[in-house]
N, C-alpha and C positions, 0 to 999 in steps of 0.2 A: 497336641504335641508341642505349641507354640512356648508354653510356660517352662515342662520342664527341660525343653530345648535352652531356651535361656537360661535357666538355672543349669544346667550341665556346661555349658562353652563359661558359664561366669565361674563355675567350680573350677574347670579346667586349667583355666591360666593360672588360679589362686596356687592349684598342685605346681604349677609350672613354678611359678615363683617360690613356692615353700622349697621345693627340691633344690634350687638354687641358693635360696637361705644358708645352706649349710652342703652344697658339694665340695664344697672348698676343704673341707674338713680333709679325707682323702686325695686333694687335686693341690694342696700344699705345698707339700715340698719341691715340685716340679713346677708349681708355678712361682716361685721362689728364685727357683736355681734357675729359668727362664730370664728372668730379670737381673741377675747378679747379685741376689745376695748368697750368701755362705752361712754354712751352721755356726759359725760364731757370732752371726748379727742377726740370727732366726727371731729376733725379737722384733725386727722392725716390719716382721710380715703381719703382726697383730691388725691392724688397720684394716688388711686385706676381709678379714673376717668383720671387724667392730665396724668397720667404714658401711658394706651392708645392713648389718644390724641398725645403724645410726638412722641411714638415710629409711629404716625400712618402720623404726620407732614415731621420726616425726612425719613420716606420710601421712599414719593412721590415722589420726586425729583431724589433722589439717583437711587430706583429701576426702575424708567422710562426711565435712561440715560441706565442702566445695561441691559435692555431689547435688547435693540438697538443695543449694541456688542452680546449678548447671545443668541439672539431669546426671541419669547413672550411667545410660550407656556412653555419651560422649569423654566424662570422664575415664570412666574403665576405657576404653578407646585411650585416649592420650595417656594412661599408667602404663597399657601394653607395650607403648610409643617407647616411652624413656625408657623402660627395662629392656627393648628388642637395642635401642640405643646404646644403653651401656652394658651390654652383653659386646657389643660388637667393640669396644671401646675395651672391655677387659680381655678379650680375645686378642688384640693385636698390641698388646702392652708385651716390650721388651723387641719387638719388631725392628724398632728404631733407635737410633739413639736415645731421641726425646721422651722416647715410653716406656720408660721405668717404673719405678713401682708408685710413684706418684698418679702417674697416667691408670696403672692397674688400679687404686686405692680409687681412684675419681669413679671409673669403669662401676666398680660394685656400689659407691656409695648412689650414683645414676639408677642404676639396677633395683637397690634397695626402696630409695623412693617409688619406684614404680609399681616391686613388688607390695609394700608395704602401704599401698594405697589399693589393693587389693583387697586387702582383708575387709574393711569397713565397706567397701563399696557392691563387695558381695553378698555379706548379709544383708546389707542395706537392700539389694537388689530383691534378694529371698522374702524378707519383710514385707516391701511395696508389691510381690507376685501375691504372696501365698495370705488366708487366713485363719483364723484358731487354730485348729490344731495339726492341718497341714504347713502352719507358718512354722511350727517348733519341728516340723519331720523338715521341711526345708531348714531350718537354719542350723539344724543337726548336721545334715548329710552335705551344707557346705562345710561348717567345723572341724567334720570326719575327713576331707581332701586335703586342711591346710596343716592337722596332725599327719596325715598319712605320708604328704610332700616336707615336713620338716624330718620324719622317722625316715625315710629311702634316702634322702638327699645324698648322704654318705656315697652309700652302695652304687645307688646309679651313678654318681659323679666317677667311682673306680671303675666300674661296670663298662661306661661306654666309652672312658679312656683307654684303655687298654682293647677293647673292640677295635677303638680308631687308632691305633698306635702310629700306622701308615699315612693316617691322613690331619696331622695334627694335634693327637693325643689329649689333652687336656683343653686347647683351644677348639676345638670341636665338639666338647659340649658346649661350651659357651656359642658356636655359630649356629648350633642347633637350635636353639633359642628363638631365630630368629623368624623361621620358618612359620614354628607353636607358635609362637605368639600373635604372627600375622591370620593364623588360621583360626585361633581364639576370638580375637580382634575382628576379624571380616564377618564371621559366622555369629559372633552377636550381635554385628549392626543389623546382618540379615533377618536375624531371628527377634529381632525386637521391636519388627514391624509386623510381628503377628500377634507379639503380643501386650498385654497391658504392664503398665505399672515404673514407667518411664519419663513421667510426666511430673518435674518438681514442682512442689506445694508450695514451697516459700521461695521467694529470692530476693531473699537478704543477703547480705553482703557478707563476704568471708573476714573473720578476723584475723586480721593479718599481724598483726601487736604480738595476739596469745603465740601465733606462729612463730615468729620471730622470739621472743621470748622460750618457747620449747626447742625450736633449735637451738638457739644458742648455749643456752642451759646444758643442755645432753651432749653439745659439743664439747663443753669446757668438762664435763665429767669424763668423758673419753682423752681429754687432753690430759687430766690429775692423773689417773691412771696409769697413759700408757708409761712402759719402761724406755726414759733414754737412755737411759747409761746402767745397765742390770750388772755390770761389772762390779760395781760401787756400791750401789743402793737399789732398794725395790721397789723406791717409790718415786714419781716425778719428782724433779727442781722446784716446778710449779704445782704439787700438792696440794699445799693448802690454799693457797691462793686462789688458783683455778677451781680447786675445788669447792670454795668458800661460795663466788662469785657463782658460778652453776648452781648452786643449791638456792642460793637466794632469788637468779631467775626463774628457778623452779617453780620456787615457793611464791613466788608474784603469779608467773601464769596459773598455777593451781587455784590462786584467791581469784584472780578473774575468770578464771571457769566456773567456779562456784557462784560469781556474782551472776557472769554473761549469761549461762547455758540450764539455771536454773529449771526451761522446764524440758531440756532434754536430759539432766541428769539429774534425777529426783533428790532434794535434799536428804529423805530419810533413808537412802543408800548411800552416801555421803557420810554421814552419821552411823551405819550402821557398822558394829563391835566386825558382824561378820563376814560384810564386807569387806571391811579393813585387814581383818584377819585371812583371807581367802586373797588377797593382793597379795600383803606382805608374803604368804607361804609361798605362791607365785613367784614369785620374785627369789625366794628363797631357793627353790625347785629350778627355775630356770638356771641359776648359776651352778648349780651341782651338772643338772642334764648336761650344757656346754662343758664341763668337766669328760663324762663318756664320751660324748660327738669327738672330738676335739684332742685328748689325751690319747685314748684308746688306741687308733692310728699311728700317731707320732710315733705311741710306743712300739707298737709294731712296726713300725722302719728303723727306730734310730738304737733297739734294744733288741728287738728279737729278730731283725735282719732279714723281716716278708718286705717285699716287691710291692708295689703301690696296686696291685687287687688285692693281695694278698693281705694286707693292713687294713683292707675294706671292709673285706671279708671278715677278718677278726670281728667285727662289729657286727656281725650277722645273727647271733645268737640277740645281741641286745634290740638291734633292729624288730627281732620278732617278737620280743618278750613285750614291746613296748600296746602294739594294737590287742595282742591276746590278754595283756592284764586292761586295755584300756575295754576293752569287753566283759570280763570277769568283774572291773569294778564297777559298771555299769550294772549287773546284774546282782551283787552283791552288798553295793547302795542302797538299793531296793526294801532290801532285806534287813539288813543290819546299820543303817544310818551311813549319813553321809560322815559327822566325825570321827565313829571305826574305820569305815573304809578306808579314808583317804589317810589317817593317823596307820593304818596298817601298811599300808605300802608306801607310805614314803619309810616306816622303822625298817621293811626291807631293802631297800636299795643301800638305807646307811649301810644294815650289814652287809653288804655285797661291796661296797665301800671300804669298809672297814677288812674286809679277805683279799681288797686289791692292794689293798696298802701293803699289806705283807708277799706281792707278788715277788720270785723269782727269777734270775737271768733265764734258765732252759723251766718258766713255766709252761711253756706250750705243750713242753715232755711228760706233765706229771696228771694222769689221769686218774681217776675211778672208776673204776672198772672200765669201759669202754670209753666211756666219758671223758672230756678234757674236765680238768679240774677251774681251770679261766672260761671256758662256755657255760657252765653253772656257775658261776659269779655273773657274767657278764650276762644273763638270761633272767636269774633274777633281777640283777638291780632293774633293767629294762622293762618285768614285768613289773615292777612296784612303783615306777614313774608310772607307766600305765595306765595301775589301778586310780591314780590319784587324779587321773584327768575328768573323770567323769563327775566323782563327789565333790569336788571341789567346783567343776564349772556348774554342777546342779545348784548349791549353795549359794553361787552368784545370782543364777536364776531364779531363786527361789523367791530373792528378796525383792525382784521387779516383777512387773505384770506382765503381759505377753508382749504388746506394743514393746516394750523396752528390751528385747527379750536378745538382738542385733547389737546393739550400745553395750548391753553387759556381756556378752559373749567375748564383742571387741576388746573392752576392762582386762577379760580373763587374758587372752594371747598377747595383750600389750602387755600385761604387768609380767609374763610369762619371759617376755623378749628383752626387757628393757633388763631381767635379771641374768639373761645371755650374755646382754652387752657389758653390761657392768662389771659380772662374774670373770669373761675372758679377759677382758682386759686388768683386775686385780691380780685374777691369779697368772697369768702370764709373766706378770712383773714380777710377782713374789716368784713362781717358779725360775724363769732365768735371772734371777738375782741368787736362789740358792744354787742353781746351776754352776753359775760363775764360782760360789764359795765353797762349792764340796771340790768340785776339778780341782782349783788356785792354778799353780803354776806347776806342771807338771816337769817329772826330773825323770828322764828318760838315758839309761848308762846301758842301753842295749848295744852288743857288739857292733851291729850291720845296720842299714837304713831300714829294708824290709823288717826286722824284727823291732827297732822304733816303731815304726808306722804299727806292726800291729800293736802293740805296748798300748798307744796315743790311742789306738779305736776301742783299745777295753778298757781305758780308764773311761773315756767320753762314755762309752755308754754304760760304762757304771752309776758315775752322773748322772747319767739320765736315769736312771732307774731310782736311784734315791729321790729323786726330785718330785717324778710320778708317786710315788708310795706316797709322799708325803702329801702330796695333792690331795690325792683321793683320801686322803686319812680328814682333809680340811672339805671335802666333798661330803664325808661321811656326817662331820660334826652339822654342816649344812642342813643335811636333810635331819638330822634330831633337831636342831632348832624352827627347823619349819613342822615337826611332829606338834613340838610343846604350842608351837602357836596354832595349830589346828584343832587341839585339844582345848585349850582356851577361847576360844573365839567361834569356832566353827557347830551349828545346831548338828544335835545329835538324828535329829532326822530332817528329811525333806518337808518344808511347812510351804512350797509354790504356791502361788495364787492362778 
């Protein structure tokens, strides 16, 4: 029981932290309106989201190398530390004067790093427990916890806010946190004296350079991005600038991993057409996904006027759509290759995409037959993300040996995440910059105040509905551009060694 005791409490926090990845999605606008800001400056809550994503992108890399000299469990141990840390840090943001959204924005990017040194250090874990072909059932059924905690994170973030309305609402999943993660944390130091595979092989020194260089990098890409002034324009002041100078730190740390880390990342995956192609679709896939997570909600507060479960919920069709096609594709790969597959359900979600774009004000009214007409959109697109997880991570897999098998998995969720971050913070900008341009200045010649006010709330959420359409119309195009590069790059069947 010692092994998969281990590998169970190392899954467990990974869920902990993926759900948190993206509760925020639904815990928004209240966490928002907690701090002071207002739906006309909803743009500057972007951070709240990108700020985890950031800290949660350059963990992975850094703290999977740090495991390696340090050992897995002491690290996993102090990742649990700063995420129980900045749980508690985003929980009392807006408390004080001082903890504003600065203080909430620090709270997640803390969080992120903890979470996001997770992921590397639990397959890492999986890898050094398990061999042949229990090493692939292990490094599966860790993968299966950190898609299953990024697919709930929504739900449960509505879920046990509104449970705890009484006792802090939204900052009560955040102290909940604190508990999980101490019982995660305790119960694998306990359990990792029963059993093997704790014991680093090398200690060599962490490269702190490539570190610094991938933060920074990924910082200044978050900084191009975000929108100051969406009034005006859609795009940072510092655009090109920041964005010039991030791309070229990028491009530095990249050449020194390829020089450094040679023989933990094989140069002929490096090299390979479908490697590359299997990244880029990632990446491509993640920023649509962060489209559903992320829109979906809004829409349902700021247009179709549900209550914070009830905007959660909305998301429940796609929540489930997402593990039943990641099952179906998995089975269907098998059969029909990994480039059908995963070219197959990403061209569904476009379409589902592409029928949100034409969503209406009273769509929640318009059914078939019993059906809502937005739970078959929002069910497929979710099942055709799904399907894509599997042929496209087998594809990763295929091109490395088994040893490697932790490294490429990792490849797969960071190139996945890194197209979250990107993703939200582009189209946030472009969205509340068209935001601002469809409203302008609204002329309101209603008799009485109350018929103002209503006037000002169906124009605003007019606006918002054009603005979403248009999203998901640029969601839609996403996922076709990531079809053609799956098609192009991606082997038509599974060739693993």
């Amino acid at each position: 029981m010692g092994k998969p005791l281990l590998l169970g409490l190392a899954g467990a926090g990974l869920f902990i932290a993926a759900l948190d990845a993206y509760v925020v999605v639904t815990l928004l606008p209240a966490m928002t309106g907690d701090v002071g800001l207002t739906i006309e400056h909803f743009e500057q809550a972007t951070p709240i989201v990108t700020g985890f994503l950031a800290g949660y992108v350059i963990a992975m890399p850094l703290l999977g190398a740090y495991s390696d000299a340090r050992g897995r469990v002491p690290v996993y141990v102090g990742c649990m530390a700063a995420f129980a840390i900045g749980s508690v840090i985003t929980a009392t943001a807006g408390l004080w004067s001082f903890a504003g959204l600065p203080w909430m924005v620090a709270g997640r990017f803390v969080q992120g790093v903890g979470g996001g040194g997770l992921v590397p250090l639990s397959l890492a874990l999986a890898a050094d427990l398990y061999r042949d072909r229990a090493r692939t059932t292990a490094l599966g059924s860790v993968a299966a916890m950190q898609e299953a905690g990024s697919v709930f994170g929504p739900l449960y973030g509505a879920t046990i806010a509104a449970a705890a309305a009484n006792a802090g609402g939204w900052r009560f999943v955040f102290w909940l946190n604190i508990p999980l993660a101490a019982i995660c944390a305790g119960g694998l130091v306990l359990a990792s004296r029963r059993a093997v595979g704790d014991s680093p092989s090398d200690r060599s020194s962490v490269d702190w350079v490539s570190a610094a260089l991938l933060g920074i990098g990924l910082g200044l890409l978050v900084l191009a991005l975000y929108p100051d002034d969406p009034e005006h324009r859609a795009i940072n002041s510092l655009f090109v600038p920041a964005g010039a100078v991030g791309l070229v730190l990028l491009g530095v740390y990249g050449w020194r991993q390829m020089r450094r880390l040679e023989p933990l990342i094989p140069r002929e995956l490096l090299r390979s057409r479908a490697f590359i192609g299997a990244t880029t679709a990632n990446v491509l896939i993640g920023a649509a996904l962060m489209v559903a997570l992320v829109d979906v909600p809004l829409l349902g507060r700021l247009v179709f006027n549900l209550d914070q479960l009830g905007s959660g919920l909305l998301l429940t069709q796609f929540l489930i759509g997402v593990p039943v096609g990641a099952a179906i594709g998995g089975v269907v790969a098998g059969r029909a290759g990994m480039r059908l597959t995963a070219t197959g359900g990403i061209v569904l979600s476009a379409i589902a995409f592409l029928l949100m774009s034409g969503w209406r004000a009273d769509e929640l009214a318009l059914h078939w037959g019993p059906v809502r007409q937005a739970d078959v959109a929002l069910a497929a697109c979710g099942l055709g993300f799904g399907v894509v997880i599997a042929p496209l991570t087998a594809a990763v897999l295929g091109l490395t040996r088994s040893q490697r098998h932790g490294l490429a998995t990792s490849l797969v969720v960071l190139a996945r995440t890194v197209g979250m971050l990107i993703g939200l913070s582009a189209l946030t900008a472009f969205g509340l910059y068209r935001f601002h341009q469809i409203l302008g200045t609204p002329v309101l010649n209603d008799p009485d105040l109350r018929a103002r006010i209503k006037h000002l709330a169906a124009l605003v959420a007019d606006a918002f509905l054009r603005e979403y359409r248009e999203i998901f119309l640029i969601a839609a195009g996403l996922c076709v551009v990531a079809a053609v590069v799956i098609v192009l790059t991606v082997r038509p069947r599974d060739e693993s060694r």
